[in-house]
C-alpha positions as CSV (number, residue, x, y, z in Angstrom):
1,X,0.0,0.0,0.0
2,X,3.0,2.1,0.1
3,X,2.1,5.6,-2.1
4,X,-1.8,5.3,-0.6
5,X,-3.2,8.1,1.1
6,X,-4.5,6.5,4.4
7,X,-8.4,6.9,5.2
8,X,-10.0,10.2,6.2
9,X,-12.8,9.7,8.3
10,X,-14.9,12.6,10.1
11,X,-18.6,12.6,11.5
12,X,-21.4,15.4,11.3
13,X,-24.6,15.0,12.1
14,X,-24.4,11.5,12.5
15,X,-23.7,11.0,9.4
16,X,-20.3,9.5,8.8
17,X,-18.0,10.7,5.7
18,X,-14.4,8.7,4.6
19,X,-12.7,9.0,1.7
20,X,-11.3,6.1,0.3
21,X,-9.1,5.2,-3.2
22,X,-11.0,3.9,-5.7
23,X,-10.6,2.9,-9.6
24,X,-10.4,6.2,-10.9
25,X,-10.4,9.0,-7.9
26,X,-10.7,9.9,-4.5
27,X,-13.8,8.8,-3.3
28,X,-16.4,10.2,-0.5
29,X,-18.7,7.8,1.3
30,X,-21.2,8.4,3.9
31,X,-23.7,6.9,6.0
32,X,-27.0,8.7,5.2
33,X,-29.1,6.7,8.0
34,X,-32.2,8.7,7.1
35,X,-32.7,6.9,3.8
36,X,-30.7,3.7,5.9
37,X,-28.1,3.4,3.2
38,X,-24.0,4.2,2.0
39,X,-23.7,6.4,-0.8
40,X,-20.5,7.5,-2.7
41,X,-20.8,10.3,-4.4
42,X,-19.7,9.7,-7.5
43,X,-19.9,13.3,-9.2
44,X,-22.1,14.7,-12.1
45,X,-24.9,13.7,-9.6
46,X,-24.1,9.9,-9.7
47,X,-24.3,8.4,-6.7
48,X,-23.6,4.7,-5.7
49,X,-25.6,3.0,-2.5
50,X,-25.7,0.4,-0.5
51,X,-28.7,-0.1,1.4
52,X,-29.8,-1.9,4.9
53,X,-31.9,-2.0,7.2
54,X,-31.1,-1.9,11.1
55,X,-32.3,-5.2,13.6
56,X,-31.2,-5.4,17.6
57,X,-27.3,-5.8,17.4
58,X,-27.3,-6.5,13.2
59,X,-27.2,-4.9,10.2
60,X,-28.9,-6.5,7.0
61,X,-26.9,-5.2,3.9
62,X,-29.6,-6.2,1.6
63,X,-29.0,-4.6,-1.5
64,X,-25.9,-2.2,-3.1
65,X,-26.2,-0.6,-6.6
66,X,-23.4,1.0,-9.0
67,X,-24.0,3.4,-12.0
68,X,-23.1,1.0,-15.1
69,X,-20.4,4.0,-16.0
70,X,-18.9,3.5,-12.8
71,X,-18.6,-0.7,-12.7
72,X,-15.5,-1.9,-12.6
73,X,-13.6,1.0,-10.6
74,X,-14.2,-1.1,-6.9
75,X,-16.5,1.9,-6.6
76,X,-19.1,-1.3,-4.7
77,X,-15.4,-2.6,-2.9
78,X,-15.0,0.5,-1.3
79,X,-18.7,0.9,-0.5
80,X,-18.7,-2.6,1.0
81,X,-15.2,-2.0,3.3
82,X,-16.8,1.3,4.9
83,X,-20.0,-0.2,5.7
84,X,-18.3,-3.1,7.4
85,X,-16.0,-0.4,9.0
86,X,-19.0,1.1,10.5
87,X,-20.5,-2.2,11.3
88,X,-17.1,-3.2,13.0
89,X,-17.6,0.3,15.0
90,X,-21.0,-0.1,16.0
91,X,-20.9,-3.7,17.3
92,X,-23.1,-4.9,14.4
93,X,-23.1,-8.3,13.0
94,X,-23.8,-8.6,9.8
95,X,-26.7,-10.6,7.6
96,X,-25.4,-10.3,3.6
97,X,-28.8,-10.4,1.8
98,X,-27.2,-8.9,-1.1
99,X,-25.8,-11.2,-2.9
100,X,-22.6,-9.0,-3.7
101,X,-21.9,-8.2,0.0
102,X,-22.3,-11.9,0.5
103,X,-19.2,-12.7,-1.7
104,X,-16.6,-9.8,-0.6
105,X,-17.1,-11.7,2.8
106,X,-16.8,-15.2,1.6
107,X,-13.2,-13.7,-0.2
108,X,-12.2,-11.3,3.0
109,X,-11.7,-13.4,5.8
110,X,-10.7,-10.3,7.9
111,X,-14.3,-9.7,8.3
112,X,-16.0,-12.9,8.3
113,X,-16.0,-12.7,12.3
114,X,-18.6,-9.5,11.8
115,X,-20.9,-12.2,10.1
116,X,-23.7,-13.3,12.3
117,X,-23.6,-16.9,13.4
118,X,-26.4,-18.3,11.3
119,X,-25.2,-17.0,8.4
120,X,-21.8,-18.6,8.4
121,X,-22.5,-22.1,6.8
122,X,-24.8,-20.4,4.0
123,X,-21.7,-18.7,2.7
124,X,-20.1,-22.6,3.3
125,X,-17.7,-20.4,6.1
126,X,-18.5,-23.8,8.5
């Protein structure tokens, strides 16, 4: 990672903002928990989201969604490592509904342990 600018992350009105390196710029990410979704903006009014929804002590990521212009760029990686950032913060464990959350954690084994229990052996973790 040597020549990467490390993340920025600040908080404002309890919404959290990070930029992060993605395919093709810098990129900012926030938690809009009024609409109960990430977005990166993604300029030119383009935004990228990935939604949930909030249980006791879990979050359910359950769907995330890329401009076709922007696929490609880990524009849905970077989305994906800050909401498991914030779920890591929060004490969350995590229920991947979407299908593409589901298979960053089957690859990242650094945050499989956010995954909650019953969910393990469907992404064949057990």
């Amino acid at each position: 990672m040597a020549g990467r600018t490390p993340p920025r992350l600040a908080s404002s009105n309890a919404r959290a903002y990070m930029t992060v390196m993605s395919g093709h710029a810098d990129l900012a990410i926030r938690d809009n928990r009024e609409q109960h979704r990430f977005e990166a903006d993604l300029g030119g009014g383009s935004v990228a989201v990935a939604e949930y929804n909030l249980l006791d002590g879990k979050i359910v990521f359950t769907h995330t969604e890329v401009p076709p212009a922007h696929e490609g760029q880990g524009v849905g990686s970077a989305l994906i490592r800050f909401a498991l950032g914030s779920a890591r913060d929060r004490g969350l464990q995590v229920i991947p509904a979407c299908p593409f959350f589901a298979a960053y954690i089957k690859r990242h084994q650094d945050v499989q342990d956010l995954l909650d229990p019953a969910y393990r052996s469907a992404l064949g973790l057990d």
